[in-house]
Structure formats: C-alpha cells, structure tokens
C-alpha atoms as an extended CHARMM CRD file, in Angstrom:
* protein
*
       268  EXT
         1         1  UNK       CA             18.1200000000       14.8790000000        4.5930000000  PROA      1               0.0000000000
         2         2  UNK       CA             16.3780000000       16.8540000000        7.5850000000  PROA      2               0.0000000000
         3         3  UNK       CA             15.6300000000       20.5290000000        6.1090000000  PROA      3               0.0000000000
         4         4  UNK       CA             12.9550000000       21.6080000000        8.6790000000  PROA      4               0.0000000000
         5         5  UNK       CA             12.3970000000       19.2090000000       11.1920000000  PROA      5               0.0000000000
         6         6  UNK       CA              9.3460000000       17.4640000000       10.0270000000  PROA      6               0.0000000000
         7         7  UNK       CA              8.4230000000       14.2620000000       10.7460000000  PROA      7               0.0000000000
         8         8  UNK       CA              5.9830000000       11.6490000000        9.0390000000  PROA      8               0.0000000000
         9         9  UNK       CA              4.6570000000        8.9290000000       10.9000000000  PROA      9               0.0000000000
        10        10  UNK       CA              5.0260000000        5.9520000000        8.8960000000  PROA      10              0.0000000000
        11        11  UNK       CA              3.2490000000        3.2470000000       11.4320000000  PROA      11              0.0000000000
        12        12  UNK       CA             -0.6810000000        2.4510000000       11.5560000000  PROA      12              0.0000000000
        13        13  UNK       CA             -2.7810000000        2.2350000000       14.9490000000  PROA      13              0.0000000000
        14        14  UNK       CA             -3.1800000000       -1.1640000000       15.4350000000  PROA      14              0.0000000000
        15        15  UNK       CA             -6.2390000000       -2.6230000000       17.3810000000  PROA      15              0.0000000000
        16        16  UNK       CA             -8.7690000000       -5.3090000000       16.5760000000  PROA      16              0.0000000000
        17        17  UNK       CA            -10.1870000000       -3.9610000000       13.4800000000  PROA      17              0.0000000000
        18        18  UNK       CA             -6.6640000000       -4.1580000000       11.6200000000  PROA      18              0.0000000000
        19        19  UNK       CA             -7.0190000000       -5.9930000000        8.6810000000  PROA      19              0.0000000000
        20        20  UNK       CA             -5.0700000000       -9.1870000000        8.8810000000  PROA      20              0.0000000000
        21        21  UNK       CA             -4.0020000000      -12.0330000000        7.0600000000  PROA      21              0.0000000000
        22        22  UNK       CA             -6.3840000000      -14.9910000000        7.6370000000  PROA      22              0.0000000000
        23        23  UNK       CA             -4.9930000000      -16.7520000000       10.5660000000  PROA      23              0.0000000000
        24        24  UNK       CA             -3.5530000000      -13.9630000000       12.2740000000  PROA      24              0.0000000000
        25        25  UNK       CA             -5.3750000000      -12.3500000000       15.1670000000  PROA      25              0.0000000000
        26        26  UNK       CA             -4.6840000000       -9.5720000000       17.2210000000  PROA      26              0.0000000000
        27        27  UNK       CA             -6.6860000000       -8.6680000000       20.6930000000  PROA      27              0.0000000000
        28        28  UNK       CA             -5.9600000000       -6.7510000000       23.8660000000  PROA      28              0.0000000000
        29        29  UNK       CA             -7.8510000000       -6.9470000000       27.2780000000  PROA      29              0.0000000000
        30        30  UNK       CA             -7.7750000000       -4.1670000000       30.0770000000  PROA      30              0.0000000000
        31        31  UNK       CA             -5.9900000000       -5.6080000000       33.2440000000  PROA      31              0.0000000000
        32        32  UNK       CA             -7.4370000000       -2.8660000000       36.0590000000  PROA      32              0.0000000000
        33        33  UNK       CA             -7.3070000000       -5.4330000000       38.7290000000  PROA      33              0.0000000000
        34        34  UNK       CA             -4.3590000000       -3.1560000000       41.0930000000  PROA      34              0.0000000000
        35        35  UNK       CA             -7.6240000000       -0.7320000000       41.8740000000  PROA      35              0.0000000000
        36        36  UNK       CA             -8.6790000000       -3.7270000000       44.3240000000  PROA      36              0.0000000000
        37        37  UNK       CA             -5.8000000000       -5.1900000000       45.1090000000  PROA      37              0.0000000000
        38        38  UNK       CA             -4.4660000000       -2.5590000000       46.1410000000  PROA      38              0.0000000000
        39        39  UNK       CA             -6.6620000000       -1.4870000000       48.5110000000  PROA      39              0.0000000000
        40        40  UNK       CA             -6.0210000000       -4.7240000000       50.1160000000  PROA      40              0.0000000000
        41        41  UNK       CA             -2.2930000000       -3.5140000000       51.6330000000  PROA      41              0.0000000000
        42        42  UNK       CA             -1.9970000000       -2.3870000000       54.8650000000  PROA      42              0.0000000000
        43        43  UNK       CA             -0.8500000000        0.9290000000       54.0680000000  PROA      43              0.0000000000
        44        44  UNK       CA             -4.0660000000        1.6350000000       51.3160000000  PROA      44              0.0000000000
        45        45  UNK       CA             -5.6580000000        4.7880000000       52.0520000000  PROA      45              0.0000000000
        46        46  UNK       CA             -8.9380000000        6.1790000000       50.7010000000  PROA      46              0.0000000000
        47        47  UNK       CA             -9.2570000000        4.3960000000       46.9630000000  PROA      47              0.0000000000
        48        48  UNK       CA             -5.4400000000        3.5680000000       46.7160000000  PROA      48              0.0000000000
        49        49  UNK       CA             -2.1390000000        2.7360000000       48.1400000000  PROA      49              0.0000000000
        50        50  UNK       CA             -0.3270000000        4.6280000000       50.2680000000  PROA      50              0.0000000000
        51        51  UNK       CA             -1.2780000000        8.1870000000       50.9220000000  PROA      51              0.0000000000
        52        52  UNK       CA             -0.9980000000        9.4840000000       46.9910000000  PROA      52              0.0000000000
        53        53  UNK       CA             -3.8660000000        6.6630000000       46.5680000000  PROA      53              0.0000000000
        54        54  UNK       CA             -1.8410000000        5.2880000000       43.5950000000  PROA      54              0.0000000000
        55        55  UNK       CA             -3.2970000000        2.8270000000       41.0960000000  PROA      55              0.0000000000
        56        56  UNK       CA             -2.9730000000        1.5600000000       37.4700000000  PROA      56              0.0000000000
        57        57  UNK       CA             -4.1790000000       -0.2020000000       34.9180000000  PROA      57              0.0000000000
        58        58  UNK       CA             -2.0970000000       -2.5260000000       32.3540000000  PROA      58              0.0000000000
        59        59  UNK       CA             -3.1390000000       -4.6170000000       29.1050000000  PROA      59              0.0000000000
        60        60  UNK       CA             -2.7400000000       -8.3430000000       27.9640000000  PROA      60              0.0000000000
        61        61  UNK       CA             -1.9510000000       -8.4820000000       24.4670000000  PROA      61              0.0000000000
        62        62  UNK       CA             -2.8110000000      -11.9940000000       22.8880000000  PROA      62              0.0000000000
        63        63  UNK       CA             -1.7690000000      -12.8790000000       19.2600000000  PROA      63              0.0000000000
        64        64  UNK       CA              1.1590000000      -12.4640000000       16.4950000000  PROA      64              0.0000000000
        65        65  UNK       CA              3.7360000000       -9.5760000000       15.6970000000  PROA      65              0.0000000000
        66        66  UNK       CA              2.7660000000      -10.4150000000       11.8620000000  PROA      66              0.0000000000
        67        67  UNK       CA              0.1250000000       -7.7050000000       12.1140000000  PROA      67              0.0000000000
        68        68  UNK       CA             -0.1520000000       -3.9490000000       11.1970000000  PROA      68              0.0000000000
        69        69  UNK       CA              2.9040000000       -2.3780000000       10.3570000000  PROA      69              0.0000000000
        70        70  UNK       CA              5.5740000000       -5.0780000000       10.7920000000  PROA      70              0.0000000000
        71        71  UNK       CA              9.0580000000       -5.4950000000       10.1730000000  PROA      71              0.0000000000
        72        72  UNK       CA              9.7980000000       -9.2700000000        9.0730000000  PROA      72              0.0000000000
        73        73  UNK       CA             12.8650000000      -10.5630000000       10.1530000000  PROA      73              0.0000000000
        74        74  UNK       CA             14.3430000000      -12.7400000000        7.2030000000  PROA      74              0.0000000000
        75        75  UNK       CA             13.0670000000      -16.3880000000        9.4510000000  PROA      75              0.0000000000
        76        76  UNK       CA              9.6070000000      -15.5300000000        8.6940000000  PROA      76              0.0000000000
        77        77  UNK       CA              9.3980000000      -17.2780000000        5.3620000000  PROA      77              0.0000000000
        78        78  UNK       CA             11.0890000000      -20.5840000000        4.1940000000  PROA      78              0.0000000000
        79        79  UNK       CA             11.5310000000      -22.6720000000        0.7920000000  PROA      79              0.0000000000
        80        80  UNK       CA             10.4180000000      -26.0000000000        2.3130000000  PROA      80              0.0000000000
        81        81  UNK       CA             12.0740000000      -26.3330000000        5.7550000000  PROA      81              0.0000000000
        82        82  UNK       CA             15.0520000000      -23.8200000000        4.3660000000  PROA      82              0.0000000000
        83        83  UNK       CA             15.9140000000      -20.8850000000        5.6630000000  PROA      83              0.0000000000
        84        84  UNK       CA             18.6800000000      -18.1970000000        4.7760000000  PROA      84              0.0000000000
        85        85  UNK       CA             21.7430000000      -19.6300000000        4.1380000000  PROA      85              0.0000000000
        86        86  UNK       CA             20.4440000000      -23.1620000000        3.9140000000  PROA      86              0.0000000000
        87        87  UNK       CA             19.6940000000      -23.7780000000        7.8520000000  PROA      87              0.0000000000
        88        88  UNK       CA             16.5910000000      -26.2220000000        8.4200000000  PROA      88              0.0000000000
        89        89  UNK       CA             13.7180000000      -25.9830000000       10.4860000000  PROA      89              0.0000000000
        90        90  UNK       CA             15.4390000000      -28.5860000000       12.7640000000  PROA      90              0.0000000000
        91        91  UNK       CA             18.4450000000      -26.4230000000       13.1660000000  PROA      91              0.0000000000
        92        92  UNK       CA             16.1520000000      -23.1930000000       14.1060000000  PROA      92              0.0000000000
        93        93  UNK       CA             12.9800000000      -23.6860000000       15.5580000000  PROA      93              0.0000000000
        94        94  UNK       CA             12.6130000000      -23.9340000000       19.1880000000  PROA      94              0.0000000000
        95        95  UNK       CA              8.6080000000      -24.1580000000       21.4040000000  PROA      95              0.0000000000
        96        96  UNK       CA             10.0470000000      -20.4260000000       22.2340000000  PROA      96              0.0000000000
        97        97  UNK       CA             10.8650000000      -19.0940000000       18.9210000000  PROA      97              0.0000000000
        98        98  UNK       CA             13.6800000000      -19.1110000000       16.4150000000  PROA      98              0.0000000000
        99        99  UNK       CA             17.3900000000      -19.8200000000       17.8880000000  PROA      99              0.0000000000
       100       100  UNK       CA             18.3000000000      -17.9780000000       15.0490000000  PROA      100             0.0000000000
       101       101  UNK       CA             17.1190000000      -14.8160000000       12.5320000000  PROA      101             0.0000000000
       102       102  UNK       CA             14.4970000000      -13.7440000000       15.4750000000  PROA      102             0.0000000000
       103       103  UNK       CA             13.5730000000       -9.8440000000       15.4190000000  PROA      103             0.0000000000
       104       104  UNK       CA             16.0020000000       -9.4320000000       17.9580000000  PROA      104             0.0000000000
       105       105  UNK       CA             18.6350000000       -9.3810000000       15.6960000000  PROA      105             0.0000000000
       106       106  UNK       CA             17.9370000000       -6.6030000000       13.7890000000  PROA      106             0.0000000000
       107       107  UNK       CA             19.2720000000       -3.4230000000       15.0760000000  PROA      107             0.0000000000
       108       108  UNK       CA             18.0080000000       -0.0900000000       14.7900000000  PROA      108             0.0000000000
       109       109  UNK       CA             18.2610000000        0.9970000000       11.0250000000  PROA      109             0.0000000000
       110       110  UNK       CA             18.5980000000        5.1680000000       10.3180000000  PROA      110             0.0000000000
       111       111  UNK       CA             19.5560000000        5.6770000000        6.7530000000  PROA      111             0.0000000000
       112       112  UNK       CA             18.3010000000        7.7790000000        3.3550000000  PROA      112             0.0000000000
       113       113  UNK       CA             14.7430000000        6.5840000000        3.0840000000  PROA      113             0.0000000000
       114       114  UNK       CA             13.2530000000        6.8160000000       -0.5450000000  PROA      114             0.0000000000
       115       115  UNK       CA              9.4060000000        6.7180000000       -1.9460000000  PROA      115             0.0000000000
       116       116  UNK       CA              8.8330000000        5.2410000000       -5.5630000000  PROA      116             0.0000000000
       117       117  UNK       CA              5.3900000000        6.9600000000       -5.8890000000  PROA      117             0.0000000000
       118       118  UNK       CA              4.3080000000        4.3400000000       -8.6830000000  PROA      118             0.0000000000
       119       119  UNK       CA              0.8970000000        5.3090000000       -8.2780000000  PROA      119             0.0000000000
       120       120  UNK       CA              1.7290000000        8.6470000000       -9.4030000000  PROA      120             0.0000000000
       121       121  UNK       CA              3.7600000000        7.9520000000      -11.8360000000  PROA      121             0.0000000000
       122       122  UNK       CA              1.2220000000        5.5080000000      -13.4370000000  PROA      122             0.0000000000
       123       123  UNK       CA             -1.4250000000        8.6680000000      -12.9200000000  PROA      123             0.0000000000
       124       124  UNK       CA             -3.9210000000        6.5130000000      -10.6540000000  PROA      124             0.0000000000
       125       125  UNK       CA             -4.5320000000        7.1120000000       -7.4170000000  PROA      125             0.0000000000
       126       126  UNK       CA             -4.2720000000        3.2570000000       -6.3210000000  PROA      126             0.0000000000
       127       127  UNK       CA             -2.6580000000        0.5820000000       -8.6910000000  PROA      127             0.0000000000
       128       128  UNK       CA             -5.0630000000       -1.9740000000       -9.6360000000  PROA      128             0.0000000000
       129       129  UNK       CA             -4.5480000000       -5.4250000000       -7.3990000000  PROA      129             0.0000000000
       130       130  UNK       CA             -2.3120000000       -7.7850000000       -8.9070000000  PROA      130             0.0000000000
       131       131  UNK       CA             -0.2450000000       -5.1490000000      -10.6500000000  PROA      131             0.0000000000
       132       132  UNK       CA              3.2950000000       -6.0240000000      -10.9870000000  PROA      132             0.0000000000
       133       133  UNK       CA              5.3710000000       -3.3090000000      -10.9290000000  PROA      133             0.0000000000
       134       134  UNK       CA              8.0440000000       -3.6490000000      -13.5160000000  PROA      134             0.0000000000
       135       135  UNK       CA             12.1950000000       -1.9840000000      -13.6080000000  PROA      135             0.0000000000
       136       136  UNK       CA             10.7360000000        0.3770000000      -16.0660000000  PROA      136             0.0000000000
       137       137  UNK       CA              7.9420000000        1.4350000000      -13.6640000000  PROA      137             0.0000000000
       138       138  UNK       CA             10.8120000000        1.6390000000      -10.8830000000  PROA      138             0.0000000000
       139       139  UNK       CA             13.2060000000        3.6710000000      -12.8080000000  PROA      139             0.0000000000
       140       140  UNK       CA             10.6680000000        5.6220000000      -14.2810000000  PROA      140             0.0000000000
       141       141  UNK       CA              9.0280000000        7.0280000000      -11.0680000000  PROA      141             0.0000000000
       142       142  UNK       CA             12.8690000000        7.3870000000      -10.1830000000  PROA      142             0.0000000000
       143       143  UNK       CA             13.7280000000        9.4310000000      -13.2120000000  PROA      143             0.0000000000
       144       144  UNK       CA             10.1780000000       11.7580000000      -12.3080000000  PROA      144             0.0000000000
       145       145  UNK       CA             11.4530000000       12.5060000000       -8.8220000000  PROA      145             0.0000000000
       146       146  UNK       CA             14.7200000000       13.1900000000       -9.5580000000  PROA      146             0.0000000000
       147       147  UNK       CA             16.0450000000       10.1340000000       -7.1050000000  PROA      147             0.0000000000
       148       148  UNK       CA             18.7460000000        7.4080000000       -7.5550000000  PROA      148             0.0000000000
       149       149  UNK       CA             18.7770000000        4.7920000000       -5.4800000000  PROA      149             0.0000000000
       150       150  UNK       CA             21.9910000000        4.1250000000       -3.3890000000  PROA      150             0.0000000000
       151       151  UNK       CA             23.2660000000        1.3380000000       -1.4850000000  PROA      151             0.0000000000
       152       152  UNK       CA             22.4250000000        1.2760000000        2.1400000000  PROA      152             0.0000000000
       153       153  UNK       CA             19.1430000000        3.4350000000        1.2780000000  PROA      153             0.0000000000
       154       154  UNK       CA             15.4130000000        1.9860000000        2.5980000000  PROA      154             0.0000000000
       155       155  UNK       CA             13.2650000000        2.2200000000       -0.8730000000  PROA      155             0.0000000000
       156       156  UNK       CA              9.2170000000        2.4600000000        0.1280000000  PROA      156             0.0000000000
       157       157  UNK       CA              6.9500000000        2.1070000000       -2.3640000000  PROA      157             0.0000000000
       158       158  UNK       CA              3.7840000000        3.7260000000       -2.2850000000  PROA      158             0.0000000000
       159       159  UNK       CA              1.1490000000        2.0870000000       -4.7160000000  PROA      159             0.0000000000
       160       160  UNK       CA             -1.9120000000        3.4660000000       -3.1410000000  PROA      160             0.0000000000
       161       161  UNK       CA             -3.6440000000        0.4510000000       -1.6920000000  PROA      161             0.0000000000
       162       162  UNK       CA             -2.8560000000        1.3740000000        1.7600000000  PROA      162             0.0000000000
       163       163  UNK       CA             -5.6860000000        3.7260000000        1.0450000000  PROA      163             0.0000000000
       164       164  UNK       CA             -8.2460000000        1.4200000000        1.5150000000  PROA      164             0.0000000000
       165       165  UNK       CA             -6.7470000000        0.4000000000        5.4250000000  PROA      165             0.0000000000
       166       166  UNK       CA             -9.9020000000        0.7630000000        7.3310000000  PROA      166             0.0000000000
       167       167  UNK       CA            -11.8740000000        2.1990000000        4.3230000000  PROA      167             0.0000000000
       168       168  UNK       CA            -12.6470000000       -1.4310000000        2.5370000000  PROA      168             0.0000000000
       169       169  UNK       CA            -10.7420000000       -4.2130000000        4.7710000000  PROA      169             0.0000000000
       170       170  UNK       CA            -11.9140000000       -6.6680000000        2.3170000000  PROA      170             0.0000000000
       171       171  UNK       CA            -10.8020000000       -5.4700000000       -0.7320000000  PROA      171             0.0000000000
       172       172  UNK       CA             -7.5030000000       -4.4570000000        0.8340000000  PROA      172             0.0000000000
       173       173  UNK       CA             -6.8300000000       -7.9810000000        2.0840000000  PROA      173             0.0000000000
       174       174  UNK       CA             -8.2390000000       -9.6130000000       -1.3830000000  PROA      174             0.0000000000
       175       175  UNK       CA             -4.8300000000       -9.1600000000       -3.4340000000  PROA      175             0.0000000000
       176       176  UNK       CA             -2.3300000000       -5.9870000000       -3.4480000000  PROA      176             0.0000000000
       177       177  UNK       CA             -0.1670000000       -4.4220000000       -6.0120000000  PROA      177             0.0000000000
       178       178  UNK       CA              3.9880000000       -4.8790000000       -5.7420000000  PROA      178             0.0000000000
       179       179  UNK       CA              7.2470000000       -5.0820000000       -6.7290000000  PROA      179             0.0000000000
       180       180  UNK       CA              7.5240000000       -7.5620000000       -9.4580000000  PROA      180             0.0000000000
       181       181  UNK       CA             10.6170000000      -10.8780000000       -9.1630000000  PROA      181             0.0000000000
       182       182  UNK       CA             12.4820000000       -8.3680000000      -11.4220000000  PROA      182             0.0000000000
       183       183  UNK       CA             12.7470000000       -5.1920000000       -9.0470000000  PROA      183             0.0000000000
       184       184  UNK       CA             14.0340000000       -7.0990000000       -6.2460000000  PROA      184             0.0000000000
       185       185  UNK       CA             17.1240000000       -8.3870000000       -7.9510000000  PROA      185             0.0000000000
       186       186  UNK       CA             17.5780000000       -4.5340000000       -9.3100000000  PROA      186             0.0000000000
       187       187  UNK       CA             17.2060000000       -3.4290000000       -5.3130000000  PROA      187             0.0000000000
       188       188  UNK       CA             19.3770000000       -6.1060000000       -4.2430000000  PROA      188             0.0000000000
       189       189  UNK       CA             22.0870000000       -5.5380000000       -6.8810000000  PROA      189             0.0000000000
       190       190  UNK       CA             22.3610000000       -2.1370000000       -5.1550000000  PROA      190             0.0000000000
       191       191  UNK       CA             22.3770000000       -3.1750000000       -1.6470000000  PROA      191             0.0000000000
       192       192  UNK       CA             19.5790000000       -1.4430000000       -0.1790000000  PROA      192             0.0000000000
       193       193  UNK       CA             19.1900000000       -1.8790000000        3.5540000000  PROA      193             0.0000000000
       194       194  UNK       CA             15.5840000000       -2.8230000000        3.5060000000  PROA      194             0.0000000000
       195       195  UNK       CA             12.4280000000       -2.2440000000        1.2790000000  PROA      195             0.0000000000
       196       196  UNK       CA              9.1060000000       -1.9120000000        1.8970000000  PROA      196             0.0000000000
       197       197  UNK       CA              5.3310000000       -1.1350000000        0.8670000000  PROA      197             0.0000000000
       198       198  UNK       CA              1.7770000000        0.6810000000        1.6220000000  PROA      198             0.0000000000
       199       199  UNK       CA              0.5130000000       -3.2820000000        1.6590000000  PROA      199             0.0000000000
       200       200  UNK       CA              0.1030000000       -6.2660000000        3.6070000000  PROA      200             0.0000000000
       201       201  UNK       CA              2.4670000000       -8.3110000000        1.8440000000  PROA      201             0.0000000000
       202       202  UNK       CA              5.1390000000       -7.4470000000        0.0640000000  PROA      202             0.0000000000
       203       203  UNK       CA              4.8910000000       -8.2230000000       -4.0190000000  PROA      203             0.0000000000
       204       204  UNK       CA              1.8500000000       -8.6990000000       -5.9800000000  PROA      204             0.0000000000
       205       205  UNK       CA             -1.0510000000      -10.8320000000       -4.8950000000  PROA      205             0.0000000000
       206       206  UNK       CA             -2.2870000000      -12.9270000000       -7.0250000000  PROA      206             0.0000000000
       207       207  UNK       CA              1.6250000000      -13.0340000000       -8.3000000000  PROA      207             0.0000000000
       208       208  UNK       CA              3.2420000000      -12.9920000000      -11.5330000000  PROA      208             0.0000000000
       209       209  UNK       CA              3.6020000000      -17.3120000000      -11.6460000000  PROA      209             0.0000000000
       210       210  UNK       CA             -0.4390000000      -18.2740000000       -9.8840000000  PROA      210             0.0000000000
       211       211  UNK       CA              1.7150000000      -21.6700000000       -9.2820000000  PROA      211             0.0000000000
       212       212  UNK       CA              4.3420000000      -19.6750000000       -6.5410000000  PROA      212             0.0000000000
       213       213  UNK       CA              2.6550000000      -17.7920000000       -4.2750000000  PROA      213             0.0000000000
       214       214  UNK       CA              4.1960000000      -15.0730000000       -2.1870000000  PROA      214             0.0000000000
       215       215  UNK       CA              7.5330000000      -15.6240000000       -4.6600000000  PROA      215             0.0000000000
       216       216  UNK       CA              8.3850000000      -11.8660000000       -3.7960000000  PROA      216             0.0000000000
       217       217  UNK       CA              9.0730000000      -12.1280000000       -0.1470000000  PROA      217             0.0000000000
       218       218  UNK       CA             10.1430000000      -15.7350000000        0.1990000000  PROA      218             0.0000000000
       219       219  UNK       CA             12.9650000000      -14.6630000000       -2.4380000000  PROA      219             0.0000000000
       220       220  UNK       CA             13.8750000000      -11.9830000000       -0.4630000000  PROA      220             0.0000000000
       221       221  UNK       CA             14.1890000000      -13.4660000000        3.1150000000  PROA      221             0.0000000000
       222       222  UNK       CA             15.3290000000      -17.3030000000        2.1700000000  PROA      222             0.0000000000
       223       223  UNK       CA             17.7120000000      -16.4840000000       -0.8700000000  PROA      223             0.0000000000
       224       224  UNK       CA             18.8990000000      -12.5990000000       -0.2390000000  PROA      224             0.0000000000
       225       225  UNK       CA             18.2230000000      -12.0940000000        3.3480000000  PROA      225             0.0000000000
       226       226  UNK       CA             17.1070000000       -8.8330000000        2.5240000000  PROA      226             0.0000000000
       227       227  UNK       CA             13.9730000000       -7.3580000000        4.9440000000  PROA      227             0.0000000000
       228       228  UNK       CA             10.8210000000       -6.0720000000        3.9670000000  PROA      228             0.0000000000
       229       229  UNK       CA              8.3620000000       -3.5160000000        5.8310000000  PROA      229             0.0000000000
       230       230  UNK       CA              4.6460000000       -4.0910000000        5.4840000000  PROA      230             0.0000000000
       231       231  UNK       CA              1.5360000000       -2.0760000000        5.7180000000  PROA      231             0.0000000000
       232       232  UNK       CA              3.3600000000        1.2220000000        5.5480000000  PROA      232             0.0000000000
       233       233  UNK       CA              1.1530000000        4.1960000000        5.9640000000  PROA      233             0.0000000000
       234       234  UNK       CA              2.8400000000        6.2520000000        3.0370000000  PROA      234             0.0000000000
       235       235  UNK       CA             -0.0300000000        8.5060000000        1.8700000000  PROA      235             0.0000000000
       236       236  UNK       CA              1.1360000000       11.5140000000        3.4650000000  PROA      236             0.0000000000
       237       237  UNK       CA              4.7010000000       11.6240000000        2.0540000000  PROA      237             0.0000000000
       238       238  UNK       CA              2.7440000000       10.6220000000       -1.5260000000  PROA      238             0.0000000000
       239       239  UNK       CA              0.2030000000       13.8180000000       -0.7070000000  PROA      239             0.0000000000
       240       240  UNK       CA              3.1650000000       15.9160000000        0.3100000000  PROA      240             0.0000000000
       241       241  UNK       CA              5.8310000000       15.1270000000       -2.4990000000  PROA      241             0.0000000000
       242       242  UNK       CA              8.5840000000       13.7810000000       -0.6730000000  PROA      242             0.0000000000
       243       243  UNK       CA             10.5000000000       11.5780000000       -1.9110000000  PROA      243             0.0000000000
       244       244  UNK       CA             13.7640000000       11.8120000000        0.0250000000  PROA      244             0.0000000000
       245       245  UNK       CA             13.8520000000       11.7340000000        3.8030000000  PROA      245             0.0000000000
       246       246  UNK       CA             15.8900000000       10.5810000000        7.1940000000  PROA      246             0.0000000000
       247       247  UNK       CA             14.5370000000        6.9720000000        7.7120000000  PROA      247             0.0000000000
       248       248  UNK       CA             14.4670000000        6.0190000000       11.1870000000  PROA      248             0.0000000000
       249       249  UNK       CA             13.0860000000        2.5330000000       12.5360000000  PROA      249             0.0000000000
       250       250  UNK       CA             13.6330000000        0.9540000000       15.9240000000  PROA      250             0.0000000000
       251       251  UNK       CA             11.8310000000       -2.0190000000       17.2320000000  PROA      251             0.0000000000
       252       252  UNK       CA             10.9440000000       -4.3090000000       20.5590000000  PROA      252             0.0000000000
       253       253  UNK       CA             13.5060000000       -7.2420000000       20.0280000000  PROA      253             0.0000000000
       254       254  UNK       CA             12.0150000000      -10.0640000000       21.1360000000  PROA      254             0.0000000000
       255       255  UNK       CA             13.7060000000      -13.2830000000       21.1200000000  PROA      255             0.0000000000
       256       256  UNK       CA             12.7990000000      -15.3370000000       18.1850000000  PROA      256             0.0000000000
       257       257  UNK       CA             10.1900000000      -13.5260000000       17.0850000000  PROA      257             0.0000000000
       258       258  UNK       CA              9.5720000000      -13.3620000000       13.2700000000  PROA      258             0.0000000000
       259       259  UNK       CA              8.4520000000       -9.5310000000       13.2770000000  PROA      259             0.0000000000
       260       260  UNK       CA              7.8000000000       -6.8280000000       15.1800000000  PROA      260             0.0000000000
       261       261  UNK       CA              5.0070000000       -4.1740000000       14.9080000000  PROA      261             0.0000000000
       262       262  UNK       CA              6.8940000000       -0.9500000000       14.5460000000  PROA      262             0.0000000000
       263       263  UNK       CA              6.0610000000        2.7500000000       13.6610000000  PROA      263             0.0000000000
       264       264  UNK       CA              8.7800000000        4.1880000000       11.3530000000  PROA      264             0.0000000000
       265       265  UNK       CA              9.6010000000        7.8790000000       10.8150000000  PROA      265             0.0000000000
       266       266  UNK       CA             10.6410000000        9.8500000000        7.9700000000  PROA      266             0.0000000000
       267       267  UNK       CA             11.7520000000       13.0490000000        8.8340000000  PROA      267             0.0000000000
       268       268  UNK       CA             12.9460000000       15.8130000000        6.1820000000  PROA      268             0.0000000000
C-alpha cells in the first residue's frame, strides 16, 4: 500500500468548540501551579528548581472520550440492557467503567484502509442529511475506483458532511448522511475489521425506520460486534483521489472506557 511515504492525518483537533452530541462535553484547564511550588523547595534557584530553574505546566481534562474523532468500542451501545453476545448491564457495568468490551481491549489495528467516496460518486460535494446510502451506491463508488473490498480491510466512507466541522456546527450536528441497515450486513458478510465515516454518528440521522433511532450502530456493536470510527476527517484523501492506503490506528486504552479519541493515519 505505501508507494511514497505519504501520510494523511485522519484525526480532528479537538478542543471546546468540537461539535458534540447533546450531552457530551469536552473542556480542559491549564494546571501551571509547579511555577510556585516549585520555588518553594529548598534547592529552587532564581524562577525554578534546582539550578536549570525547571518548571512545567500540565492540563486537566474533564468530560467523555465520545467526542471528536472516536473509536467506539462495541459496549458503547445496547438493545435494552443487552450487550454483545447477550451480557446485561448487571453483568458489565461497574462505578469505574465496563468489566468488559472497555477501549482497552482493542488492540492496535494496521490493515488495507479503503474510501467509498459516495459523495463523488453521487456528483455532490456533500450528501444531503438523512441520505441512506444504499449496496448499489456502495458497489458503485467501488466499481468507479477500481476497489474490492476484502476481509480484514477498514472501509471509510467519505460523504462530505465532515465539511461542515467547524464551518456550520449546527447543521453538522442536525442529522448526517450514512450507511444504510443494508451495507452493514454486505460489510459484515466480508469481515471487515472496522468501518467508519466523515460524521458524528455512524448511519443516517434521521434513519431509514423514524421509530429506531441510531439502528446503524446499535446493530453493529450489540448484534455483530463490529467497530465503527466517527468524525473522520476524510476530505483530503477525497481531494487527493485515494482510495487505497496503509490504515494505521492506535489508541489510549483505558479501562472500561467506551471510546477513545484517536487520530488515524493513512499512509500510501
């Protein structure tokens, strides 16, 4: 996969201004207390400790992993108090996190990454929100690129609403384009590793059936256990025409957690 070296970031700055689902927040606060304490120690010299004057300056992070670009592990999402492979609620959640399916269980994934550029294929810059996007849009785009999808492979889509990230927040986080109920039994009956999207959900929003929301994701983490990326920045593979790439993703595993924030690479 890796011609000439290059590599596309994949991941989004996140800060307070990331769009977010309602409920989720996201803040950080500048810890610079060490330049006084510091010069509390006996051996503190001038404005720091010891005779290089050393200080620093660390952050508090308060909030959830579920924001910017995020790998889900498959506990995120439940049908009731079910979670893959039937375990309950009861069985799995703990005041520190899930006993089982937290992030920390995923391990590092490099593998043939692959963008469905829908968008292009459609001929739109961004699909419209709510678009479902159908086996015949998935094996068309295919067919354009000259791609097949393989098992073990991470398929990205790129629909073009990922566009809008910092642009138009609000219209960004008022529905999205995605893979209809249809592609991800197609994906799944070819054992992809993972799939993903240039949104902050994964499937349309509003969905196909208004009376099952989110039936996308919660079909692939409760009844598959197949994971799904989220707010991919995929705009410069889209701009670039490359569809084919070395897919590497790595993430902090924290116990129990439900995601992580990550920044993937494609390289090619």
């Amino acid at each position: 996969m890796v011609r000439t070296g290059t590599v596309v970031d994949l991941g989004r700055v996140l800060d307070e201004n990331t769009p977010k689902f309602p409920g989720r927040y996201w803040h950080q606060t500048v810890d610079i207390s060490p330049h006084w304490t510091n010069l509390r120690r006996p051996d503190a010299v001038g404005r720091g400790w010891g005779r290089n004057e050393i200080n620093w300056i660390t952050e508090i992070q308060v909030g959830t992993f579920q924001v910017g670009t995020q790998l889900d592990s498959i506990g995120h999402i439940q049908i009731g108090d079910r979670f893959y492979n039937g375990w309950t609620t009861a069985d799995v959640v703990e005041d520190w996190g899930l006993s089982k399916f937290g992030i920390e269980t995923v391990p590092p994934i490099v593998t043939r990454g692959i963008l469905v550029d829908v968008a292009a294929y459609k001929g739109v810059q961004r699909l419209p929100r709510g678009y479902v996007i159908s086996v015949a849009d998935l094996e068309g785009a295919l067919q354009r690129q000259g791609i097949d999808v393989q098992a073990g492979d991470a398929v990205l889509f790129h629909t073009g609403w990922g566009g809008l990230w910092g642009r138009d927040n609000a219209q960004f986080l008022s529905g999205e384009p995605g893979p209809g109920l249809e592609v991800v039994h197609w994906l799944y009956a070819r054992h992809v590793a993972l799939t993903g999207a240039d949104t902050w959900s994964y499937g349309p929003v509003p969905g196909e059936d208004p009376e099952r929301p989110f039936l996308v994701p919660q079909t692939m983490y409760v009844k598959m256990g197949l994971f799904g990326l989220e707010n991919l920045a995929t705009e410069e593979l889209a701009r670039r025409r490359v569809y084919q790439f070395l897919f590497t993703l790595t993430h902090a595993r924290t116990r129990g957690s439900t995601a992580a924030v990550i920044s993937p690479a494609a390289v090619y």
